[in-house]
C-alpha positions in Angstrom: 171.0 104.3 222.4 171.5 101.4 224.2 173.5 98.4 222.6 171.3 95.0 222.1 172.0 92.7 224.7 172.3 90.1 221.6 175.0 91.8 220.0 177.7 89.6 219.0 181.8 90.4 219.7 184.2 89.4 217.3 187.1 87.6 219.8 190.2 87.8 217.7 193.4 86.0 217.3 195.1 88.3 219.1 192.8 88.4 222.2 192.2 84.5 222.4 195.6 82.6 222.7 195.3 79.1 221.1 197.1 77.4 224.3 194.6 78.3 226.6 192.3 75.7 228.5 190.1 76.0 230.8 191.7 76.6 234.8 190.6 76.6 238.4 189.7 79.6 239.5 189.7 80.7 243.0 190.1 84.6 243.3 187.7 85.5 241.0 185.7 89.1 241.5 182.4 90.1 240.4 181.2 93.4 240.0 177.9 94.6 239.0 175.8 98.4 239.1 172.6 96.4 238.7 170.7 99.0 236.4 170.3 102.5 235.8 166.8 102.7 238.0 169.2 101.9 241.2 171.4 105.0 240.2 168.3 107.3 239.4 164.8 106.1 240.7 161.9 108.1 241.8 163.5 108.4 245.2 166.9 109.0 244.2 169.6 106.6 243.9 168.6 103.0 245.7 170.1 102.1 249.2 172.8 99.5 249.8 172.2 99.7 253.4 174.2 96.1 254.4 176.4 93.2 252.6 177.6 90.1 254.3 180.7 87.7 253.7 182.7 88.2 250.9 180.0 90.8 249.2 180.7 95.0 249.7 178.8 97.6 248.0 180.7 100.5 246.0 179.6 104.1 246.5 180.0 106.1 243.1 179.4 109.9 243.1 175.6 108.9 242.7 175.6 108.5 246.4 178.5 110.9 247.5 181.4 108.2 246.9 184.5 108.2 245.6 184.4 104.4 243.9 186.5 104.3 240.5 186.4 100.3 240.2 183.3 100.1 237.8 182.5 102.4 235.5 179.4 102.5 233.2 178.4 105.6 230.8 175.1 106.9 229.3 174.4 105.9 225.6 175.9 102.6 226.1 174.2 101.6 228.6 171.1 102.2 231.1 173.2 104.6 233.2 171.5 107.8 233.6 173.1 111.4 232.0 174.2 113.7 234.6 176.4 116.5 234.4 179.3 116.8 235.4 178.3 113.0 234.9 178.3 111.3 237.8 179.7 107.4 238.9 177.8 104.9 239.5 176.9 102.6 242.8 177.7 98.8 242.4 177.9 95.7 244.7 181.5 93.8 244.5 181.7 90.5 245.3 186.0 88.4 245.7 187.0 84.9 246.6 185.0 83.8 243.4 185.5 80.0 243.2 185.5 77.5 239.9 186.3 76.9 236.8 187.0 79.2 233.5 188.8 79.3 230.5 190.2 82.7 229.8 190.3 82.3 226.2 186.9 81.6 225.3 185.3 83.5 228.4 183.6 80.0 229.5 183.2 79.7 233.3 181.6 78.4 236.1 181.8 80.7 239.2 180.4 81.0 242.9 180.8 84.0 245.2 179.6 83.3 248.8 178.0 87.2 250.3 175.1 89.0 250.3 174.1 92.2 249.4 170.7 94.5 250.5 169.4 97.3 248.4 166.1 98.7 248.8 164.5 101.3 246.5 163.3 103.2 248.9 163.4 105.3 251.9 164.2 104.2 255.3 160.9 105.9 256.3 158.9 103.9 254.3 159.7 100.9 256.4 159.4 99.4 252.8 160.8 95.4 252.7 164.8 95.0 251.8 165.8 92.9 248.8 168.9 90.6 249.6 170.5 89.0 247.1 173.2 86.4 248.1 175.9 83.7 246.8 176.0 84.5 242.9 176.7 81.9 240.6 177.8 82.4 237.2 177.7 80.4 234.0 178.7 81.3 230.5 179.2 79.4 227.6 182.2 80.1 224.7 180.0 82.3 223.1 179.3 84.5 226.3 175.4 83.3 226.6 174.8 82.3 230.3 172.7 83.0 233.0 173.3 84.3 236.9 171.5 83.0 239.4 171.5 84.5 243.1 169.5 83.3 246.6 167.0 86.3 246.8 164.8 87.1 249.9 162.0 90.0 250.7 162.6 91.2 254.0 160.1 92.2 256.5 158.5 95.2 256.2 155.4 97.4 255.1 153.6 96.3 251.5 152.5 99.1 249.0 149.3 99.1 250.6 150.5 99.8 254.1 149.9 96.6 255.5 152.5 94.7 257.5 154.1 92.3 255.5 156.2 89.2 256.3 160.1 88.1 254.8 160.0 85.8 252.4 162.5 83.3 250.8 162.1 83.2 247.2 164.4 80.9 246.6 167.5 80.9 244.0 166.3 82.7 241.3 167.4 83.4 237.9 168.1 87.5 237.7 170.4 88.3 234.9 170.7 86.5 231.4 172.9 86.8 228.9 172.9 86.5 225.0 175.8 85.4 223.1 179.0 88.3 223.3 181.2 89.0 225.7 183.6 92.1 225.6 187.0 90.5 226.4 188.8 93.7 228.2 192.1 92.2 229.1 193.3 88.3 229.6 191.4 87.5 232.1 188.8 90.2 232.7 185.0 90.1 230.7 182.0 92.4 230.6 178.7 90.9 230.3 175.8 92.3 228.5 172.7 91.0 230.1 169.8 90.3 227.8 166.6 93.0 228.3 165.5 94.8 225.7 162.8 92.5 223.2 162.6 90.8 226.9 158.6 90.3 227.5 156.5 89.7 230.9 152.9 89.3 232.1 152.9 91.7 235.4 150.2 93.9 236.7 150.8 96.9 235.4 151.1 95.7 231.5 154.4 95.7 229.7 154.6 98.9 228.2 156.4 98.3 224.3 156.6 101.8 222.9 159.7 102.6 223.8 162.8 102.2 222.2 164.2 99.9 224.9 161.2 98.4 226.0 162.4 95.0 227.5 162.1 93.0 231.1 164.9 91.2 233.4 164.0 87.2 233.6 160.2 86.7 233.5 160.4 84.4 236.3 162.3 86.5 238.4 160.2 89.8 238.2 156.6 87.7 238.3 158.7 86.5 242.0 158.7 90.1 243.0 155.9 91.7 245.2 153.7 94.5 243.6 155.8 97.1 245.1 158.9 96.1 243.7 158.3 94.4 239.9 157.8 97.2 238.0 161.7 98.3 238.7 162.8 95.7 236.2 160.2 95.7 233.3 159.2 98.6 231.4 155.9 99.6 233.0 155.5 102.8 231.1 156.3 104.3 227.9 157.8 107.5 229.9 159.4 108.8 232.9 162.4 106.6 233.9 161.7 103.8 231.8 165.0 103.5 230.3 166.7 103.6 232.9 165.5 100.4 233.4 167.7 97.6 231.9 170.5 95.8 234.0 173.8 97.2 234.1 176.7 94.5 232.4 178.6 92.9 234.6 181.9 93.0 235.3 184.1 89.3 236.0 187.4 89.6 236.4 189.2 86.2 236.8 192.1 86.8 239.2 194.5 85.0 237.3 197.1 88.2 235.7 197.4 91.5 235.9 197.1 92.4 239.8 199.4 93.4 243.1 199.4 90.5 245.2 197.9 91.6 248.8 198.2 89.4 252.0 196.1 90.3 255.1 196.9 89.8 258.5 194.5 90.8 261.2 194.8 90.5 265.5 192.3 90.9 267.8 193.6 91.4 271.5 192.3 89.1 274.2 188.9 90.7 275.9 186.5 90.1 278.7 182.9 89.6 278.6 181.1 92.9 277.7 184.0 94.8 276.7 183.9 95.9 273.4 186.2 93.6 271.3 188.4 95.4 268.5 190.4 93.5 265.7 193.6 95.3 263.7 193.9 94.3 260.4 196.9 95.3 258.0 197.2 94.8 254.3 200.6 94.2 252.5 200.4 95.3 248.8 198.1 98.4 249.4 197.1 101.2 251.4 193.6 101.5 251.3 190.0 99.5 250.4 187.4 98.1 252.6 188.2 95.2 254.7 185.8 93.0 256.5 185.9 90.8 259.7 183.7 88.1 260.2 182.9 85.1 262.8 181.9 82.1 260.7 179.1 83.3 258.6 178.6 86.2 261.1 179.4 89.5 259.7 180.9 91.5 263.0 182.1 94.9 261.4 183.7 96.9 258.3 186.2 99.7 258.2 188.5 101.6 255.2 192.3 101.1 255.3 194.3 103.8 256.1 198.1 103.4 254.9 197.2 99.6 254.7 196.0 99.3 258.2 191.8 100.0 260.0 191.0 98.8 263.5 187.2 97.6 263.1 185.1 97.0 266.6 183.7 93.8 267.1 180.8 94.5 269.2 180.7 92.8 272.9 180.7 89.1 272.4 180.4 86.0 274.1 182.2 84.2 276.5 184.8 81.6 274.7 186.8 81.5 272.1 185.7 83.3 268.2 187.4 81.9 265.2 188.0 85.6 263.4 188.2 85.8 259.0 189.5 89.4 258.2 188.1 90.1 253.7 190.0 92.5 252.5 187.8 93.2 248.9 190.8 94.0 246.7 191.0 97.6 244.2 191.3 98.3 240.8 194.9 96.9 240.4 195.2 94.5 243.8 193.9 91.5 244.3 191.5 90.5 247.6 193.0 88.6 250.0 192.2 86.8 253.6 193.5 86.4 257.2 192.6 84.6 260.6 192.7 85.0 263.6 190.9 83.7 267.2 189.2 86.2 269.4 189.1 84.4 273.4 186.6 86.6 275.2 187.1 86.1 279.1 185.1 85.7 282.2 184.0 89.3 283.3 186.4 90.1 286.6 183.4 90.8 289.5 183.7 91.7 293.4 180.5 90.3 295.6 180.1 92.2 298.7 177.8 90.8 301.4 175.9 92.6 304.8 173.3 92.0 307.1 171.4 95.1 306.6 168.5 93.3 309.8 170.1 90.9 312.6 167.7 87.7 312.6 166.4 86.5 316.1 164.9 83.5 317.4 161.6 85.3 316.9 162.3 87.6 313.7 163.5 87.1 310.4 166.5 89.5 309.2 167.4 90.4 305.5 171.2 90.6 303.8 172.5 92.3 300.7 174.5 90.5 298.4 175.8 93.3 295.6 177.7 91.9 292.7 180.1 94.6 291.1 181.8 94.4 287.5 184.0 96.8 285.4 182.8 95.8 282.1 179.0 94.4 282.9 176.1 94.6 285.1 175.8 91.2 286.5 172.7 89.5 286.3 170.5 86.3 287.5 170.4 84.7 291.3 173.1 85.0 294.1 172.9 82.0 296.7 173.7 82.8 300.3 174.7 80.0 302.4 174.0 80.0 306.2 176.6 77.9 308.2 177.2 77.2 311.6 180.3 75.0 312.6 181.2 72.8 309.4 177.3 73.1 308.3 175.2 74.9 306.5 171.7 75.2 308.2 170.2 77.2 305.6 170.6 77.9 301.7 168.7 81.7 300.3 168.8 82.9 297.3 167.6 86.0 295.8 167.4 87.8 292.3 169.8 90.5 291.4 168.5 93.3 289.8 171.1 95.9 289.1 173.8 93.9 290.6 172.1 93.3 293.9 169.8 91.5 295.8 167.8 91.6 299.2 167.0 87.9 300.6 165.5 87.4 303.9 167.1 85.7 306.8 164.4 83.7 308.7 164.7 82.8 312.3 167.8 81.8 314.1 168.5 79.9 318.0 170.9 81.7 319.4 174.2 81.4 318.4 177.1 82.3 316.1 176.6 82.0 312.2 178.2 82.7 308.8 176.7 83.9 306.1 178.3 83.2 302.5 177.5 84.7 299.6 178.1 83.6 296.0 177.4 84.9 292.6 175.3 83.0 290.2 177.0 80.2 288.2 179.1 80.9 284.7 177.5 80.9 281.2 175.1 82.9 279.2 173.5 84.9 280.4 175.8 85.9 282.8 178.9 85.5 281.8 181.0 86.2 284.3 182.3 84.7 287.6 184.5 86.2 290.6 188.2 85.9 290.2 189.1 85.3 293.8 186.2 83.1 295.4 183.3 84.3 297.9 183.0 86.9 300.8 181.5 86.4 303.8 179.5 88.2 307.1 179.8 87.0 310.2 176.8 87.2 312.2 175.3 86.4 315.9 171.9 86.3 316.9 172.2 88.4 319.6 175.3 90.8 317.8 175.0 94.6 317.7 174.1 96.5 315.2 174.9 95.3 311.5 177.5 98.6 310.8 179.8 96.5 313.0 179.6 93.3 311.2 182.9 92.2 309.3 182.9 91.5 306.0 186.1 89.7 305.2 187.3 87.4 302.0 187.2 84.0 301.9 189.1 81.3 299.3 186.6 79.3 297.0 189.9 76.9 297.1 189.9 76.5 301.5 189.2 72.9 302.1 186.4 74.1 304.6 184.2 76.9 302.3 183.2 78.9 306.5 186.8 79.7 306.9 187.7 83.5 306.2 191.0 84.3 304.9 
């Protein structure tokens, strides 16, 4: 059966030291299996299909994973009986931030992160949940509440019918009665309150079973249709009991734990290269570590013998202030690094010819195609028509798959230049050539255009006709 989330725990001498008082906390971890229904619903175990910031989701042997860093059992709690019995899924959040006092199991904590689960499968287009930046607060007798920033993604409602994200605000998800299991020093497990628990939802609150009970009223009447009945008993059968929240799991940071330190590097790159980051942990050889660009998740990886190499995607031009997470293990504590990312100025090549020679009665046409190894450039080239010191004509002309054809129109006889230049730096493009322009000299009365030189010309020469 399950234990009342009331259920007071006798703290004793020997667990409480007198001399305690309440400390700033600021490695703090949080770890939660939210309920049994996540492990076993009617689809199977839920989805944790993304977490952000200092947030990461545990995989149990629920869902094929090897996680041994929280552990609940049937009988005690809502976890379902499997055999050989099987480990549950949880979402882990580090860096926890605030006050506590490890003696009485009083605290005030904040974890910034998300996490997304959704109940159901990726086919069902269904909306995510995400739940983000936890804050805890207990009093000396363990009662307290935890309160998390909860939004319904997009998606399809139960009825089929396209339905929009919405913020729901910061909601109050778990409560807690008074007791609260003191493990170790600085490590408590948190009942939350359920069973007794009672709601007005559509379907009824079913009370005939023996752990008939809802999360926070407020919280599941915030749910949509499709979603509310996963935390109140609906029904006096079928999964019901699986039903109740999980406890949760708060371990303070403050004894106990290998000290880790994180470094991470991330090699210069140019625009639309993919961009990589190495990060190494001292203290451990494997876990999940995370690297992110402010609040900007970028990518994940697992350690292997303390080190993972975790792609960045292509970024922007400039310069990317880099945060490595690494989330900590059973016995090590979660640690931080930084770096800066500088993502360069594609390298291009622009290549100019007059494909038709213009006349004094005809217009010609040139090619401008602008080459890169790492992009395809985009936007307008400009092609400048001089003769002498000036330019008697500007064209310009839209690349499309790094070229463009512009049309020449009439020209007197005589001998002209033709420059051409790429479009001008920023996003979108991002890129620029790393040794000036090229031009085509042209006559209106030259041969054919196979003869015409194309040479390289300085962006730097104090007279922009000039070839090299």
């Amino acid at each position: 059966m399950l234990v009342a989330a009331a259920t007071p725990v006798v703290l004793t001498a020997t667990s409480v030291p007198a001399h305690a008082a309440p400390q700033q906390v600021s490695g703090a971890t949080f770890t939660w299996g939210l309920n049994g229904y996540a492990q076993k619903g009617v689809f199977g175990p839920w989805r944790l299909p993304a977490s952000t910031g200092n947030a990461t989701p545990l995989l149990g042997t629920t869902s094929n994973g090897s996680q041994s860093e929280y552990a609940a059992l049937p009988g005690d709690t809502s976890m379902p009986a499997s055999s050989p019995q099987r480990t549950p899924n949880a979402v882990k959040f580090v860096l926890g931030t605030g006050t506590a006092d490890p003696a009485t199991g009083a605290m005030t904590l904040a974890w910034s992160g998300s996490y997304t689960v959704n109940a159901y499968p990726a086919s069902y287009h269904a909306p995510d949940e995400i739940y983000a930046d936890p804050r805890l607060t207990t009093a000396a007798d363990g009662s307290g509440a935890l309160t998390l920033d909860v939004t319904i993604g997009a998606g399809v409602d139960i009825d089929g019918n396209p339905s929009p994200a919405r913020h729901l605000g910061r909601l109050t998800v778990l409560s807690f009665g008074a007791g609260a299991d003191v493990v170790s020093g600085d490590t408590f497990r948190l009942t939350p309150a359920y069973q007794g628990v009672t709601v007005t939802e559509d379907p009824a609150q079913a009370t005939c079973s023996g752990t008939w009970g809802s999360w926070p009223a407020a919280f599941v009447n915030a749910m949509p249709a499709s979603v509310s009945p996963h935390f109140y008993s609906s029904s006096c059968g079928g999964l019901n009991d699986n039903k109740p929240p999980l406890p949760v799991d708060v371990d303070l940071g403050l004894t106990g734990q290998i000290a880790t330190t994180t470094a991470v590097s991330a090699p210069s790159t140019r625009f639309g290269q993919v961009a990589t980051a190495t990060v190494t942990v001292s203290g451990t050889t494997t876990g999940t570590v995370a690297v992110r660009s402010g609040s900007t998740e970028l990518g994940r990886a697992i350690l292997t013998d303390g080190r993972a190499t975790v792609a960045l995607g292509r970024r922007a031009v400039g310069r990317h202030p880099l945060t490595a997470t690494y989330f900590g293990g059973v016995a090590t504590t979660p640690s931080t690094g930084a770096t800066t990312l500088v993502v360069a100025k594609a390298a291009s090549a622009t290549a100019l010819a007059v494909v038709t020679k213009p006349t004094r009665t005809r217009a010609g046409s040139a090619r401008v195609t602008v080459t890169s190894p790492t992009t395809t450039p985009t936007g307008r080239a400009t092609i400048r028509v001089g003769k002498g010191a000036q330019v008697v004509r500007t064209l310009t002309g839209a690349l499309r798959s790094g070229r463009a054809t512009v049309v020449v129109p009439r020209l007197a006889k005589g001998r002209y230049q033709l420059v051409a230049s790429p479009p001008p730096p920023g996003p979108p493009p991002s890129w620029w050539p790393e040794r000036g322009l090229l031009s085509a000299p042209c006559r209106g009365s030259a041969p054919a255009p196979s003869r015409s030189i194309v040479s390289r010309c300085t962006s730097a020469s104090s007279t922009p006709w000039r070839c090299c």
